[in-house]
N, C-alpha and C positions, 0 to 999 in steps of 0.2 A: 405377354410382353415380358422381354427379360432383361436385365440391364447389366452393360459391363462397366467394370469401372477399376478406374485407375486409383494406384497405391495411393496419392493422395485422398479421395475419397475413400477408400474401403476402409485407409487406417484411420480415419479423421485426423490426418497431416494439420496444424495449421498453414492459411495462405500465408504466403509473401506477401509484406504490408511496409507500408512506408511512414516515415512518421513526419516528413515535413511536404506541406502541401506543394504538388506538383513533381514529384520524385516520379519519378517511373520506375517499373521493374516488369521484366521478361520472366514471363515461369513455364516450364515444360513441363508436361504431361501427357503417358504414353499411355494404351489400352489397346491389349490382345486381346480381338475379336474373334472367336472360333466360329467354327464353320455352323453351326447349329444356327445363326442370326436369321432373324425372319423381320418380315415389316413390321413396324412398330415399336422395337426393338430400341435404345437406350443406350448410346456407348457416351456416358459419363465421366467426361474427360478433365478436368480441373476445377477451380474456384475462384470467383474473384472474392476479392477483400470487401468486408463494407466500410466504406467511406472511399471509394476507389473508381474511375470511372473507366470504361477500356478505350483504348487509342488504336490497338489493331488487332486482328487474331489472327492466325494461320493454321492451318491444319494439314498434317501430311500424313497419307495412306502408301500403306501398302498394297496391292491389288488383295482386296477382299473378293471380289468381282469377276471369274474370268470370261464371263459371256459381255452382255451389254443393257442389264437389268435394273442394276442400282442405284436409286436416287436419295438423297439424303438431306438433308437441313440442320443447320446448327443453330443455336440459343440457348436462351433462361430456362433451366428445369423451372417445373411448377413446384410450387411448397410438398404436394404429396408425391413426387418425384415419378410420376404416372407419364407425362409430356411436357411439352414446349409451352411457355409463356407467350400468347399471343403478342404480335408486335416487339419482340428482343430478339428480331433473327436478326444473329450476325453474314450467314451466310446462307442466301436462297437457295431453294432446293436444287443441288448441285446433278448434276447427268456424268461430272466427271471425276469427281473423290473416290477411289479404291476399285475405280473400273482397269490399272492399268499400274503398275508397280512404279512409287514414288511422285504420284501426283501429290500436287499443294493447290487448296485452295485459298485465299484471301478474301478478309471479311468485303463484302460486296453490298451490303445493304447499312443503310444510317440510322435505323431505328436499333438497332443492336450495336452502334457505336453510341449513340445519345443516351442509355440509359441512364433515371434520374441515379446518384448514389443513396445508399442507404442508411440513412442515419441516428435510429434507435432499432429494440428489439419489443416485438408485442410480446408483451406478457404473455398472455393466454396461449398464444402455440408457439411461443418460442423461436419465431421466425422474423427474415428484417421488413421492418415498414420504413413508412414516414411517417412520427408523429408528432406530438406535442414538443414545443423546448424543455417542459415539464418533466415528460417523461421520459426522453432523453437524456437528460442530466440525471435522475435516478438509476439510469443503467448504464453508464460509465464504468467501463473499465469490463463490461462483458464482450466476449467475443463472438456473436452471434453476429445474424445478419449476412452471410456472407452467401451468396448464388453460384451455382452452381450452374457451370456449360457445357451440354451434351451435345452428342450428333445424333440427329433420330432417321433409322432408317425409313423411308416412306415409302419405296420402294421395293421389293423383294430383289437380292440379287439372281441371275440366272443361273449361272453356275458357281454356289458359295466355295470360299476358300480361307483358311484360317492366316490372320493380318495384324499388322498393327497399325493404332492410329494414332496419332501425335498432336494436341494442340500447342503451341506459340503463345500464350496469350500477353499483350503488352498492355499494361498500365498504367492509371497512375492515382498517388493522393488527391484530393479534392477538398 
């Protein structure tokens, strides 16, 4: 499994974050996928903020695709950035993303719009939960917490081709 990933992830960009509850912000994020992509595969496209909940995503391809092979699914990377968090797909396993130059898919499913936000950071790995108001309030002011949304091939494409892929993601504070 390989993972591509956009200047925001690879630099560790911070996200766009808002500071008063209910703010929205739109952030893009592109990732050139080469042709080497196989199933399984990781195109690691942005981040949302923690304390932020998402309101839409979009995702635009390029034809990665030039047969009629490739299937795809977007969501919550898992903490060891291996796959998909069950139940945070934004957008079900797609028959039509980067089968065809300048398709867009939109978030299609509600369990990856409902995600709860994330409102402390666990200690021990470093990553967001939800916990205590205790320990919350002792980690104020860190930036941590923040998820991260990929497209995972699931699919093999038939005949790969080197693309880019674009998420949209709209937000907001919570």
């Amino acid at each position: 499994m390989a993972q591509f990933l956009s200047n925001q992830i690879a630099y560790k960009m911070p996200c766009l974050s808002n500071a008063e509850k209910g703010e929205m912000t739109v952030d893009r994020n592109t990732v050139t996928v080469p042709v080497s992509h196989v199933a399984g595969d990781l195109v690691i496209l942005g981040k949302l903020p923690n304390g932020h909940e998402i309101v839409d995503a979009m995702v635009i391809s390029d034809q990665i695709d030039s047969g009629a092979g490739l299937v795809t699914t977007v969501g919550v990377v898992n903490d060891a950035g291996t796959d998909l968090v069950a139940n945070t797909t934004l957008i079900a396993s797609s028959t039509t993303l980067g089968r065809t130059a300048g398709t867009v898919n939109r978030a299609d499913t509600a369990t990856g719009l409902s995600l709860a936000a994330l409102t402390a950071v666990n200690t021990a790995s470093d990553v967001g939960t939800v916990e205590s108001a205790a320990t919350a309030t002792s980690l104020l002011g860190r930036r941590n917490g923040d998820r991260a949304i990929a497209l995972k091939i699931t699919t093999a494409a038939a005949t790969k081709v080197q693309g880019n892929i674009t998420l949209v993601l709209s937000y907001r504070a919570i």
